[in-house]
Each structure stands twice: as structure tokens, then as C-alpha cells.
C-alpha positions as a Markdown table, in Angstrom:
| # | Residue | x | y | z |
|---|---|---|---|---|
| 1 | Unk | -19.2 | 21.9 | -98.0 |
| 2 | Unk | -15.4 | 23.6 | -99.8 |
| 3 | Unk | -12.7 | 23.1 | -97.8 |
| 4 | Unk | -12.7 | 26.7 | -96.4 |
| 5 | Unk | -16.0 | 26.2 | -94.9 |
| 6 | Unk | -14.2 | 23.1 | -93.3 |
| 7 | Unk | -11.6 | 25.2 | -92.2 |
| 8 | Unk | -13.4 | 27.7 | -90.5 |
| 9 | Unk | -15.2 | 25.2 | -88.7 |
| 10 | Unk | -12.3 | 22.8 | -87.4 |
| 11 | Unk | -10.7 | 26.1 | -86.0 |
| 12 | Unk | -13.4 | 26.6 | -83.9 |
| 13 | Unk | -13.8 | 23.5 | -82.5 |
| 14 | Unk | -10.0 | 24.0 | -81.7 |
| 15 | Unk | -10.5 | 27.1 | -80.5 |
| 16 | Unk | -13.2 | 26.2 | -77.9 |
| 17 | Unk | -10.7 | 23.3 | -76.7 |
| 18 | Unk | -8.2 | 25.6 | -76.6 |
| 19 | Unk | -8.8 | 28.6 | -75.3 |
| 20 | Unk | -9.0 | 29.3 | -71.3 |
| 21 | Unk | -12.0 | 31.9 | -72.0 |
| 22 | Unk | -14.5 | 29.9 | -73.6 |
| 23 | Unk | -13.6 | 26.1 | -72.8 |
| 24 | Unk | -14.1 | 27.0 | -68.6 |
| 25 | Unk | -16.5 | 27.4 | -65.7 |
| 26 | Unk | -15.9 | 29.8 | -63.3 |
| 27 | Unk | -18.0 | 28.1 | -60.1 |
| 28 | Unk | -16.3 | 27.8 | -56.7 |
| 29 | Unk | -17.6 | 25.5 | -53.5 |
| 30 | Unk | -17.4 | 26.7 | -50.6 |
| 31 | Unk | -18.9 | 25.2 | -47.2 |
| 32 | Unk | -21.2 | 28.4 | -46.2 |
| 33 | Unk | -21.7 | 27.7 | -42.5 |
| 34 | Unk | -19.4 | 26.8 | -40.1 |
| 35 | Unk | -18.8 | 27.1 | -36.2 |
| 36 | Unk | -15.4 | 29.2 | -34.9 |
| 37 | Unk | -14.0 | 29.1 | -31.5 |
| 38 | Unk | -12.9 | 31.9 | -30.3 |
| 39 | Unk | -8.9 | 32.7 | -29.7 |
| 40 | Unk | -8.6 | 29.3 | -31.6 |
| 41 | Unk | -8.6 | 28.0 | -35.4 |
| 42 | Unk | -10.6 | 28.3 | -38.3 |
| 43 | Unk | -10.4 | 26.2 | -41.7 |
| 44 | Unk | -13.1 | 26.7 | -44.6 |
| 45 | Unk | -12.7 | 24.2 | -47.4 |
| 46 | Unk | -12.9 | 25.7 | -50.9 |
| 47 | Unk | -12.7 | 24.5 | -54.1 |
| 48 | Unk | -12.9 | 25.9 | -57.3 |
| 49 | Unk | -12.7 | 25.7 | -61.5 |
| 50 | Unk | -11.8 | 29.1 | -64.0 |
| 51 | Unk | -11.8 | 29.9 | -67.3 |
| 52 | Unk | -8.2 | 29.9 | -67.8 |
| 53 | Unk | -7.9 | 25.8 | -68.2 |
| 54 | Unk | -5.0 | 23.9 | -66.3 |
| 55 | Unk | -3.1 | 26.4 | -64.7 |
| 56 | Unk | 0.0 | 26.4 | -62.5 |
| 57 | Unk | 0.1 | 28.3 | -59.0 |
| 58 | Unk | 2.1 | 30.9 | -60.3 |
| 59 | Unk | 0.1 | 31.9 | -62.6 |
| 60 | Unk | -3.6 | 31.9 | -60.6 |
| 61 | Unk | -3.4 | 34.6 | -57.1 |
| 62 | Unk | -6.4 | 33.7 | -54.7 |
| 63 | Unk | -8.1 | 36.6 | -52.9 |
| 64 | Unk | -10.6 | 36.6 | -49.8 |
| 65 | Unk | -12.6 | 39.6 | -49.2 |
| 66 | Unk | -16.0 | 40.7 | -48.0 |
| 67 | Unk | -18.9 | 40.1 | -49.1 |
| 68 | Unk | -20.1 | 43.6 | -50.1 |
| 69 | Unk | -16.4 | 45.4 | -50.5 |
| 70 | Unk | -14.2 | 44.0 | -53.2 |
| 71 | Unk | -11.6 | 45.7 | -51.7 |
| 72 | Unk | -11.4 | 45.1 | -48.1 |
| 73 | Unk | -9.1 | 42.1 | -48.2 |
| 74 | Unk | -8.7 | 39.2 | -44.8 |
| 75 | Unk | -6.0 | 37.3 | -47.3 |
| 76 | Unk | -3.7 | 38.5 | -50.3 |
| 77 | Unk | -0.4 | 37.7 | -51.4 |
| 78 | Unk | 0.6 | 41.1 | -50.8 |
| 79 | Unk | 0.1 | 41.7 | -47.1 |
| 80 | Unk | -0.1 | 45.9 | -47.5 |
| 81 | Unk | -3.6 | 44.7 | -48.7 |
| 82 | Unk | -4.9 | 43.2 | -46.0 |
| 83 | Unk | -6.6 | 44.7 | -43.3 |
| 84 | Unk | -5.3 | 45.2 | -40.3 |
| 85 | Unk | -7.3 | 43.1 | -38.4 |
| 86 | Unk | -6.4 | 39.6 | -40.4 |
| 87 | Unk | -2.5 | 40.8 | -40.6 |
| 88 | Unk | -0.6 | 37.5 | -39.9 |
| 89 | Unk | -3.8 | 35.6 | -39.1 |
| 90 | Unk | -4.6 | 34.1 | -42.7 |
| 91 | Unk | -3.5 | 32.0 | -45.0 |
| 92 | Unk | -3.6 | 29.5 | -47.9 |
| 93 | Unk | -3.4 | 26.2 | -47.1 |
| 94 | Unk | -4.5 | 24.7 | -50.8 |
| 95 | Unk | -2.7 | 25.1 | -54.0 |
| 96 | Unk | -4.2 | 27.1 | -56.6 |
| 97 | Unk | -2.7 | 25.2 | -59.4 |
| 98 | Unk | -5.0 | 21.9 | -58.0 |
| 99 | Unk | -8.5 | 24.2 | -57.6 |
| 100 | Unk | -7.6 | 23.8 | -53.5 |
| 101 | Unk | -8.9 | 27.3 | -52.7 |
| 102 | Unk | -8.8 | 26.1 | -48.6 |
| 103 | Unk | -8.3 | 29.3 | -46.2 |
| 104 | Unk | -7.3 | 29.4 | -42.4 |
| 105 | Unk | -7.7 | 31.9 | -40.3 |
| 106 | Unk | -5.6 | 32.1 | -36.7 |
| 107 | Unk | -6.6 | 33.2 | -33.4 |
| 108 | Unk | -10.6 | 34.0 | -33.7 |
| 109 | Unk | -12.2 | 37.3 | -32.6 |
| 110 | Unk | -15.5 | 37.8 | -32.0 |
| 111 | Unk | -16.4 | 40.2 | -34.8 |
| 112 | Unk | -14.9 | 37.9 | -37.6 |
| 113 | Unk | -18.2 | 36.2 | -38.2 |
| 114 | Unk | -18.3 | 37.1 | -41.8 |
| 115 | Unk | -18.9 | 36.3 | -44.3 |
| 116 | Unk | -16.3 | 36.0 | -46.8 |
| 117 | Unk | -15.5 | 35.3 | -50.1 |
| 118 | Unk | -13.1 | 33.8 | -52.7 |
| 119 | Unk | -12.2 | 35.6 | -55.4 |
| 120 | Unk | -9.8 | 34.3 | -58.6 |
| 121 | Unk | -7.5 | 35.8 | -61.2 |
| 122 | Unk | -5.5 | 34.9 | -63.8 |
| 123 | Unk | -2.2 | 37.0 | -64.1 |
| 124 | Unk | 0.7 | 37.0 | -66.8 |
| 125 | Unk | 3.4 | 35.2 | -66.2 |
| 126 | Unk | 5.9 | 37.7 | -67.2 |
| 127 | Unk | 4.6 | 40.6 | -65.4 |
| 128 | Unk | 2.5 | 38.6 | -62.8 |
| 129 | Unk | -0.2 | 41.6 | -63.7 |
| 130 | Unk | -3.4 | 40.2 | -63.9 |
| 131 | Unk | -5.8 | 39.7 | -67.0 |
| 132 | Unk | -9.2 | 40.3 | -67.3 |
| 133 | Unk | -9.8 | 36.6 | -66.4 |
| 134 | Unk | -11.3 | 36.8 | -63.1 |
| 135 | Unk | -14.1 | 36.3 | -60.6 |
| 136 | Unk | -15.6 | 36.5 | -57.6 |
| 137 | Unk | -17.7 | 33.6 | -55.9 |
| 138 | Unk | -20.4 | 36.4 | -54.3 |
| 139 | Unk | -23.0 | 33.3 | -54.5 |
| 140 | Unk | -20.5 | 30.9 | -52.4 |
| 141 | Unk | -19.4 | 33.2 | -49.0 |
| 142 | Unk | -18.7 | 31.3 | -45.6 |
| 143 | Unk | -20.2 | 32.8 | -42.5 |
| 144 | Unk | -19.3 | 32.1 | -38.8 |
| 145 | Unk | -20.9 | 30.8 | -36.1 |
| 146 | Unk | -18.5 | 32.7 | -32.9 |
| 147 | Unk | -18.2 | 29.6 | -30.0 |
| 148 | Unk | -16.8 | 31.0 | -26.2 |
| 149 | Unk | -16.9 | 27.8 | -24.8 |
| 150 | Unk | -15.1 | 24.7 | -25.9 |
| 151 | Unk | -17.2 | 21.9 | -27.4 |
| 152 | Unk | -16.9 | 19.1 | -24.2 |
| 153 | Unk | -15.4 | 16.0 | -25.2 |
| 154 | Unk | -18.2 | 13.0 | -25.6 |
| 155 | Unk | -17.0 | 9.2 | -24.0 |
| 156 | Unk | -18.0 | 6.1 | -25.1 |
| 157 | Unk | -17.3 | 3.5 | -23.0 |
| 158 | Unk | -17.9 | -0.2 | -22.3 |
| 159 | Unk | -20.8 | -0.8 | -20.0 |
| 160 | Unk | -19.1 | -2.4 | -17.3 |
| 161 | Unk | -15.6 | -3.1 | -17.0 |
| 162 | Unk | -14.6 | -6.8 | -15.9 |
| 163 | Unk | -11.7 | -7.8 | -14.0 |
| 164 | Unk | -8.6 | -9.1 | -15.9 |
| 165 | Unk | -9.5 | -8.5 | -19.5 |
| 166 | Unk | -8.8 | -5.3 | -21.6 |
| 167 | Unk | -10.8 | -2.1 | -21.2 |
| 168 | Unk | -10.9 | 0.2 | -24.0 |
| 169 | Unk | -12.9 | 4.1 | -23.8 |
| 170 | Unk | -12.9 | 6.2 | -26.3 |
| 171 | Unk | -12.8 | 10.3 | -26.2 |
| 172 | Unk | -13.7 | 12.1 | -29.2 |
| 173 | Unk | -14.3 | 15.9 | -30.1 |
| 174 | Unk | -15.2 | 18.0 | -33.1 |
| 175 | Unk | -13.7 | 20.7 | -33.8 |
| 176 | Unk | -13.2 | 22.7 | -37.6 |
| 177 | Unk | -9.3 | 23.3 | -37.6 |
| 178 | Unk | -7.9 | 20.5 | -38.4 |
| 179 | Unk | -4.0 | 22.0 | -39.5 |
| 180 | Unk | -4.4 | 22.8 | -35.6 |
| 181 | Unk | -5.8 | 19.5 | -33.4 |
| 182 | Unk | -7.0 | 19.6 | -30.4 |
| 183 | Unk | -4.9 | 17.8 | -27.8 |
| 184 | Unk | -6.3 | 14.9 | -26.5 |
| 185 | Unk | -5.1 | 14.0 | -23.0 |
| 186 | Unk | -6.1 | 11.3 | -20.1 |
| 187 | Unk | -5.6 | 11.3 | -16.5 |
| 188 | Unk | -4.1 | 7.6 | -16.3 |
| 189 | Unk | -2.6 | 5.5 | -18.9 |
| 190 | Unk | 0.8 | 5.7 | -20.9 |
| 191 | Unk | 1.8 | 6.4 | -24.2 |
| 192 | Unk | 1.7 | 3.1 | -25.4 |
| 193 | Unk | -1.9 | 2.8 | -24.2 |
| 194 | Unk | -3.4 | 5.8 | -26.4 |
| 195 | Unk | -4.2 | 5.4 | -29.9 |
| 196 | Unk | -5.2 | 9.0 | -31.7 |
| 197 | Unk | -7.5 | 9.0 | -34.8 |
| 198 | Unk | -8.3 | 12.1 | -37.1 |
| 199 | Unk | -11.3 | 12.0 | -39.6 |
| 200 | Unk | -13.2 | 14.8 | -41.6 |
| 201 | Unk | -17.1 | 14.8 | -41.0 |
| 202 | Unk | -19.2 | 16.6 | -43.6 |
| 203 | Unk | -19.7 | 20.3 | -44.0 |
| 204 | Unk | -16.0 | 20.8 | -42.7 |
| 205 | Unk | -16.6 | 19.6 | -39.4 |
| 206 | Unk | -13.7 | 17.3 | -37.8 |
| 207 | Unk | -13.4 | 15.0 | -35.4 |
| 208 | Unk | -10.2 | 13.7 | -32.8 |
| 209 | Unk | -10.4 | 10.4 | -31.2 |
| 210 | Unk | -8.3 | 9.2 | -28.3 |
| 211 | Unk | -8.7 | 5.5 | -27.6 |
| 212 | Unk | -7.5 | 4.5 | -23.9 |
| 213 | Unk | -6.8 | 0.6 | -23.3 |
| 214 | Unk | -6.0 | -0.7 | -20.1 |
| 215 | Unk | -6.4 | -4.2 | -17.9 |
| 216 | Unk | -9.1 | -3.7 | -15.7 |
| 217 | Unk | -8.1 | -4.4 | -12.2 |
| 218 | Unk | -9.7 | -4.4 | -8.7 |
| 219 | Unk | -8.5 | -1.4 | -7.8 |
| 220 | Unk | -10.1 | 0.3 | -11.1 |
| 221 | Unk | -13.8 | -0.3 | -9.3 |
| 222 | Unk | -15.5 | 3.2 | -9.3 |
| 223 | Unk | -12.8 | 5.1 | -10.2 |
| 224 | Unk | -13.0 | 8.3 | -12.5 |
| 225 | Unk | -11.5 | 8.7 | -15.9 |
| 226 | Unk | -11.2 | 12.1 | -17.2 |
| 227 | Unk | -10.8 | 13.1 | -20.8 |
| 228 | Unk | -9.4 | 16.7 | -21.5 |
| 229 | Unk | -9.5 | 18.5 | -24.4 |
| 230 | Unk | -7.4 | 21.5 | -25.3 |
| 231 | Unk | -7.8 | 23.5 | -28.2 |
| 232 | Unk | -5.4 | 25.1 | -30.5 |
| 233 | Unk | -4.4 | 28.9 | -28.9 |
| 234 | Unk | -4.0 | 26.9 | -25.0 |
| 235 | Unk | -6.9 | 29.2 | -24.3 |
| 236 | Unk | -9.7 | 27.3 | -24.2 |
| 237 | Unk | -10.2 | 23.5 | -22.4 |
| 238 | Unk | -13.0 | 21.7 | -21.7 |
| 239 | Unk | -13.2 | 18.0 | -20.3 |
| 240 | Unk | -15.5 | 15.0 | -19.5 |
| 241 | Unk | -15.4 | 12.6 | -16.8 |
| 242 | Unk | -16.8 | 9.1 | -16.4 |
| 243 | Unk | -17.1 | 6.3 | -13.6 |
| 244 | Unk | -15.7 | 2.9 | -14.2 |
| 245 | Unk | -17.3 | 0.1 | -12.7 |
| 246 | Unk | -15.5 | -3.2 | -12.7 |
| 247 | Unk | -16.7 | -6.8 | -12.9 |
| 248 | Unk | -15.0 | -9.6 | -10.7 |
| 249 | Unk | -13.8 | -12.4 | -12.6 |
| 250 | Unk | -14.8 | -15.9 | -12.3 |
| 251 | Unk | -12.3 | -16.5 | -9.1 |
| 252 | Unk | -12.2 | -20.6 | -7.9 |
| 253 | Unk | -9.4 | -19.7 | -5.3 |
| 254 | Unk | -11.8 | -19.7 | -2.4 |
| 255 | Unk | -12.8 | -23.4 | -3.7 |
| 256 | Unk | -9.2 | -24.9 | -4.6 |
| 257 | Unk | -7.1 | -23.3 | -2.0 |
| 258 | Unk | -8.9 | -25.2 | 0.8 |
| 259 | Unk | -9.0 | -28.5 | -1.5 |
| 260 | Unk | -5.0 | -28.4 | -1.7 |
| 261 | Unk | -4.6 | -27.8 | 1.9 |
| 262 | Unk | -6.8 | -30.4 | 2.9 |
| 263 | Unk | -5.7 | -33.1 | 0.5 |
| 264 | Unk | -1.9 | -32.3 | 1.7 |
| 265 | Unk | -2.7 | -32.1 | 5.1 |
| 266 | Unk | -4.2 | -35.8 | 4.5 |
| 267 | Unk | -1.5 | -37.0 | 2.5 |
| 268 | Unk | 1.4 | -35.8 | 5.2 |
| 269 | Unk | -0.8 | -37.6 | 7.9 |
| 270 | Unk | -1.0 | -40.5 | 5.6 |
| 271 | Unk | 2.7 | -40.6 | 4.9 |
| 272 | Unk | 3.4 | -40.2 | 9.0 |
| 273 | Unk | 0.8 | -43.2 | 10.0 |
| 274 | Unk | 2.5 | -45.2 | 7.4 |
| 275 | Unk | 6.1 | -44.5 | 8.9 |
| 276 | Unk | 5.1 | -45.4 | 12.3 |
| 277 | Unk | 3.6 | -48.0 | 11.7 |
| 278 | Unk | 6.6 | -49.8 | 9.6 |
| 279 | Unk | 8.6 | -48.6 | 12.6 |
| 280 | Unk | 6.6 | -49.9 | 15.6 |
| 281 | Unk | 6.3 | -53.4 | 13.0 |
| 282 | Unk | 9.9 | -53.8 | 12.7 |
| 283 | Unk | 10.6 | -53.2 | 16.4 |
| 284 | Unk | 8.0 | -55.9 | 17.4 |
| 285 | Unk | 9.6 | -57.8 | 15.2 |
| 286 | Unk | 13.2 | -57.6 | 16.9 |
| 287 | Unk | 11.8 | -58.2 | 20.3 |
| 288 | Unk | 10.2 | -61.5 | 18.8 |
| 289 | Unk | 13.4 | -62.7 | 17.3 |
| 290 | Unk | 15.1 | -62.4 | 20.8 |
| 291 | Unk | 15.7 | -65.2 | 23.8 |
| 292 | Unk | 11.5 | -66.3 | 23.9 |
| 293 | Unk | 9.3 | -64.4 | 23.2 |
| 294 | Unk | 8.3 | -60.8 | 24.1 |
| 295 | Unk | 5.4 | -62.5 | 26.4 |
| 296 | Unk | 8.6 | -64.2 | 28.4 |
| 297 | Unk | 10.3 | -61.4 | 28.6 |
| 298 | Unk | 7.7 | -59.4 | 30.0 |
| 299 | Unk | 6.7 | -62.0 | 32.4 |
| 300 | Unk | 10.0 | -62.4 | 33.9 |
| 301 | Unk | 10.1 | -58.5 | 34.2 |
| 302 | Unk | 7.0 | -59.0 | 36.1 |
| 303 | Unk | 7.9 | -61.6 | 38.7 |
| 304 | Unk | 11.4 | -59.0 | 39.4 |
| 305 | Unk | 8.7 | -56.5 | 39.9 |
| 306 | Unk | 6.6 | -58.4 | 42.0 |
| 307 | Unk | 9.3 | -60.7 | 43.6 |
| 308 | Unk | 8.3 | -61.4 | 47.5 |
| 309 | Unk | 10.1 | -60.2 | 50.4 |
| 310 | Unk | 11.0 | -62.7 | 53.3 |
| 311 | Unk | 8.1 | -65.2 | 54.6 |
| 312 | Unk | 6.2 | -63.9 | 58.1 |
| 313 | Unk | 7.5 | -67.5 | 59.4 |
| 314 | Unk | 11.2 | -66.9 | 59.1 |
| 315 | Unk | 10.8 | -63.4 | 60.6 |
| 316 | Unk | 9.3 | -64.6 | 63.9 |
| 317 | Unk | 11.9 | -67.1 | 63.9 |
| 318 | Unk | 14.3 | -64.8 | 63.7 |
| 319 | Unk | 12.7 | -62.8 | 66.3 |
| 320 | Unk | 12.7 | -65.6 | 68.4 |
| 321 | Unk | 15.9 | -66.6 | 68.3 |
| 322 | Unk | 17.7 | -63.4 | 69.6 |
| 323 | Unk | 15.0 | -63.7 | 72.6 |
| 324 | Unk | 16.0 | -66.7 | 73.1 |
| 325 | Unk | 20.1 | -66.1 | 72.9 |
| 326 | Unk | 21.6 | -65.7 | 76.3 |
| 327 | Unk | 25.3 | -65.7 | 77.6 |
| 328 | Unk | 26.4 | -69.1 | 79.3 |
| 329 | Unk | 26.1 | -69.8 | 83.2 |
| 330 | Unk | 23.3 | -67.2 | 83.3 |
| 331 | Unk | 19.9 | -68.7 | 84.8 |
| 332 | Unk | 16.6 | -67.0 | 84.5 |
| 333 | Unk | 14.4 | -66.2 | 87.5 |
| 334 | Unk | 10.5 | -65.6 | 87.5 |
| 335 | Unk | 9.3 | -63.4 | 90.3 |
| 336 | Unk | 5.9 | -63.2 | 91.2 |
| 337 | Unk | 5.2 | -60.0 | 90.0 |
| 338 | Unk | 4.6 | -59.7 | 86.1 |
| 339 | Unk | 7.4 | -58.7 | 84.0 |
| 340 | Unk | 9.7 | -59.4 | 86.4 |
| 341 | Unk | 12.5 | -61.1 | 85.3 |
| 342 | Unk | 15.9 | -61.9 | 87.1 |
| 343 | Unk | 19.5 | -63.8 | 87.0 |
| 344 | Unk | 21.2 | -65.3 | 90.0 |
| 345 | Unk | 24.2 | -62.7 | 89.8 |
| 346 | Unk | 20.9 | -60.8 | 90.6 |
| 347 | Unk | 21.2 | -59.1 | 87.4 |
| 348 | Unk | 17.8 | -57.1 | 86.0 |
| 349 | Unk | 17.8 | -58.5 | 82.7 |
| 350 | Unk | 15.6 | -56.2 | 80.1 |
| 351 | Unk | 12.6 | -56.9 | 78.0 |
| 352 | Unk | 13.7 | -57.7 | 74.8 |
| 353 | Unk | 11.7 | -55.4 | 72.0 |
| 354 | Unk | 10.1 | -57.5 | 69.6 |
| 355 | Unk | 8.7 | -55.7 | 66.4 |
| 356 | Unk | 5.0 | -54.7 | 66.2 |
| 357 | Unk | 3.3 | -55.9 | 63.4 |
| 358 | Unk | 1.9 | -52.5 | 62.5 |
| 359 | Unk | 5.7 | -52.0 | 62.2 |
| 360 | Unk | 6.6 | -54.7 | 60.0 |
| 361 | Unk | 8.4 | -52.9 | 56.4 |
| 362 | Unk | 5.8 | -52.7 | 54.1 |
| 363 | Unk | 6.7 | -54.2 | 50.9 |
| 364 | Unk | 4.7 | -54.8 | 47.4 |
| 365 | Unk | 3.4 | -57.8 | 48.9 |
| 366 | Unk | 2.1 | -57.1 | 52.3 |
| 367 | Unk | -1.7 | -57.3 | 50.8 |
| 368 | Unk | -0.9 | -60.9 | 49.9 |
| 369 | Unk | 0.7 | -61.7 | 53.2 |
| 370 | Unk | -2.4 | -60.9 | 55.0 |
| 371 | Unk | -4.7 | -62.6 | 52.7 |
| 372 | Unk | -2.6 | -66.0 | 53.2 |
| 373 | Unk | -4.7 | -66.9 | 56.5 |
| 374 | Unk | -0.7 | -66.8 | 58.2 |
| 375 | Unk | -1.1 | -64.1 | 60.2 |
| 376 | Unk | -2.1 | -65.5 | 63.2 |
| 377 | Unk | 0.7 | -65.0 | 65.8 |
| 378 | Unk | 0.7 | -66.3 | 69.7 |
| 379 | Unk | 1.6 | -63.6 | 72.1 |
| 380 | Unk | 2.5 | -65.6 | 74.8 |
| 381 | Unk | 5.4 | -67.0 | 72.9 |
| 382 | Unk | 6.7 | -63.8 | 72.9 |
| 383 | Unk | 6.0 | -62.6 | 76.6 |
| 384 | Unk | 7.1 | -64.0 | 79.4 |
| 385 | Unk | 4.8 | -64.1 | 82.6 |
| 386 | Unk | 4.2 | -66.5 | 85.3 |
| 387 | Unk | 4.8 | -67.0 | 89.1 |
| 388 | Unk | 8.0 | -69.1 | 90.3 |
């Protein structure tokens, strides 16, 4: 082969490198079904290649149109375009320059179910006009699925709570707009309690997780949690609602509180017995070390106690004796009637009283006295009759 044949053939191996019309594929992806709530938020992931190589932004402009009319535009870079229904409601959220073709569309009526397409072109740089590089993915349209009513949150918890440890539920909802979350919200629990997780499902479906950790306690037992959900637009809420049931903990107090009590109501006794008795030891003690012993001393405090009075002998002596006292000179005279008595001055002299024994003092030892076998007493020492 002569060098020109060579030539001819390197330049068109550079020439396929090179140029943006014949080293490209024009293919887009595009996720073709996907479910829209309405008066919320929509995002369709698109990607796609061109013709026209590694291109910046500014020099690729992204269209979205129908499906069967070229020119009825939902999003273009010049807003005149677009009609009226999508005004302000659509956007590009990707960069053309990285093949991120990713559309949103804002506030969701009924009738935009679609479908819609992507549609590329190259443009000049210096009069931003566009070439004849261009195409529209009529093969790869996205079609909407129109949702009134808010997808209800699903919650995953635990079985059974138990008393004292941690107790984590989680709350989770798809949704397909994720530049817009849905807000996540609980009826108990703080800030620092809630941990939020976003992550993309397939076919452009997402899902938000709210994780709610708390200490179970007592007065948790059948109460509600309640997981709300409210979707971009404040429009639309939905909410699910589950029952926690709590465990009691291993609890001992009804064993060891009575131990302690009885073991220190034992000890305190203890301690007491012990006290008294080195007290009542050390008083014995003294007693012992005084004049005798403590059996002396509390025998002489018993003969005080029981000491005798005067003996029955000395009292009828006594008695006697004032009968028998009489002034000088005086003579005694027995008449011959009984219990007469008179002196020569012819003086009645009186009957002296002499104490009845029922009238004797009683004293501790009146018992013993007449249990001597001394209580015999003459009467007629005492009286006086007779006939002169």
C-alpha cells in the first residue's frame, strides 16, 4: 500500500474519533412509569448520550414535549415556549454537559399524566442557534400514574417493648420527588431522638425513613405512636398509628426490700439486747461490790418491811395498868349489884374502857399474832364483878 492510500485511511480513522456526528449514539433512558401525587412533586430520571461527543452545558439545550407534538413544550429554556399549563412548574434539575437529562415538575394536576419526552440539540456556541445535531427520544416517554391520596406511612416496630432498655420504631414512605421530601413527623420524642434516612429504590421510586428511639417505661404500656407524613405542597397527609406494648423488667425489689428491713430490724434488736444487757451486768455488779451482798441488803430491806409492831402481852399490860392506877386515900367498894362500883367519899367511879380486840390497829403482822396460840385473854381480869 503508497503512502497516499495510508493517508486516506489514517484520516478516517481520525475522523471517526473525532467527529461528534459519526463517533456518537443518540439513545436516552428514561424510567417510563411512574406514580404522581397530585398538588405535590414529580421527578423522572433521565439520562442520555448524542452525537456531538463531550459537550459542555452551554452548548447542549434539553427540551420536553409530547409525545405526538414536537412543538407543545412542558420545559424550555425559553419560557414563551412552554405551555401555559407547565409555566413555572418545570425544571431541569441535571446538567446537560454530564448526560443528567432529570426533569421535575411542581404542583401535579390531574390531566398531566403524559407522556412526555426528551428531546436534545446541539447549538453553536457563538450564536447559541442550533445545528442539525439533534433528537428526540419518541421510544423513551414517561407516563403518569395520577395518586389523590397520600401513600400511608408503613411502621416497623419491635414486637414487644421491654421496660428499661431502648425502643427503636421505624416509619418509612415512598414517594417519587425526592428534591421535595416528605416530612416525617412523630407524636412523642425530641429532636435528638429521630434519625432521618433518604434512599432511592429502583424505577425512580424513593423512600424516607424516620427512626424513633426512646427508653421504654411503665407508663409507655399500650400507648399509641403515630407516624405522620406530609407531602411536599402541605396539601396532602396521611399517617399510621401503632400500639406499644411494654415488657416489665426483671424487678427483685419485692424480694430484697423486705430482706433489708428484716435483717435491720434484727440487727437494731440485736444491738439493743446487747446494750441492756451490759447495762443491767454492770449494775449487778455495783450492788455486789457494796457493804455484803445484794442478798443482805435485800434481807435487811425485808425485815424493815416486815418489822413487828408491839407484843399482845405488853399491850394488856399496859391496859392493865391504867385500870389499875387510882388517886391515893381512895378505897373501892363492891355493891351487890353488878357493875356497881363505889368510893367512900361516895364517889361513882366509871368503867374504865378497855380496847376490843376487834379494835386492836391492824398492822402487817396481825396474821402472825393470831397464829402464835397467844391470843387467849381472861375477861375476868378485866371486869370487875362480885358481891361485898
Amino acid at each position: 500500500m503508497d503512502k497516499d492510500g495510508q493517508m486516506i485511511i489514517f484520516c478516517l480513522l481520525l475522523a471517526a474519533v473525532c467527529s461528534p456526528v459519526f463517533s456518537g449514539e443518540w439513545k436516552a433512558t428514561v424510567v417510563k412509569n411512574l406514580d404522581a401525587l397530585v398538588t405535590s412533586c414529580v421527578v423522572v430520571p433521565c439520562s442520555f448520550t448524542h452525537g456531538g461527543g463531550l459537550l459542555p452545558t452551554s452548548r447542549l439545550r434539553g427540551l420536553w414535549h409530547r409525545q405526538d407534538k414536537f412543538d407543545q413544550f412542558i420545559y424550555h429554556e425559553d419560557q414563551t415556549r412552554v405551555l401555559d399549563n407547565f409555566k413555572e412548574r418545570t425544571q431541569l434539575l441535571g446538567r446537560l454537559g454530564e448526560n443528567n437529562c432529570t426533569l421535575e415538575i411542581t404542583d401535579m394536576k390531574d390531566h398531566d399524566n403524559g407522556p412526555f419526552c426528551f428531546r436534545v440539540e446541539v447549538v453553536r456556541k457563538e450564536t447559541n442557534e442550533p445545528t442539525k445535531d439533534m433528537f428526540s427520544f419518541v421510544e423513551d416517554c414517561v407516563q403518569f400514574k395520577m395518586l389523590h391520596d397520600a401513600p400511608k406511612p408503613v411502621l416497623t416496630p419491635p414486637k414487644t417493648a421491654i421496660e428499661g432498655k431502648p425502643y427503636t420504631i421505624i416509619c418509612s414512605v415512598t414517594h417519587t420527588c425526592p428534591s421535595h421530601l416528605p416530612k416525617l413527623t412523630w407524636n412523642r420524642g425530641t429532636e435528638e431522638d429521630i434519625t432521618e434516612i433518604h434512599k432511592q429504590h429502583h424505577g425512580g421510586n424513593w423512600e424516607a425513613t424516620s427512626t424513633l428511639t426512646f427508653v421504654a417505661e411503665t407508663k409507655d404500656d399500650y400507648t399509641d405512636l403515630t407516624c405522620t407524613a406530609e407531602f411536599y405542597g402541605g396539601k396532602k397527609k396521611s399517617s399510621s398509628t401503632v400500639t406499644v406494648y411494654v415488657k416489665r423488667g426483671v424487678n427483685y425489689n419485692h424480694i430484697i426490700i423486705p430482706t433489708v428491713v428484716g435483717v435491720g430490724t434484727a440487727l437494731i434488736f440485736g444491738l439493743l439486747c446487747v446494750f441492756m444487757t451490759k447495762k443491767y451486768k454492770k449494775r449487778i455488779q455495783e450492788l455486789q461490790n457494796q457493804d455484803g451482798s445484794m442478798w443482805n441488803r435485800l434481807s435487811r430491806m425485808s425485815r424493815r418491811i416486815r418489822s413487828p409492831g408491839p407484843p399482845r402481852s405488853d399491850q394488856r399490860r399496859s391496859i392493865w395498868s391504867r385500870f389499875s392506877r387510882r388517886p391515893k386515900g381512895d378505897t373501892m367498894e363492891f355493891g351487890h349489884g353488878p357493875s356497881n362500883v363505889t368510893s367512900k367519899s361516895d364517889q361513882k367511879v366509871s368503867k374504865p374502857r378497855f380496847p376490843s380486840p376487834k379494835s386492836q390497829p391492824k398492822s402487817c403482822n396481825y396474821k402472825e399474832d393470831l397464829d402464835d396460840g397467844d391470843d387467849y385473854m381472861n375477861t375476868a381480869d378485866l371486869n370487875v364483878y362480885g358481891n361485898i
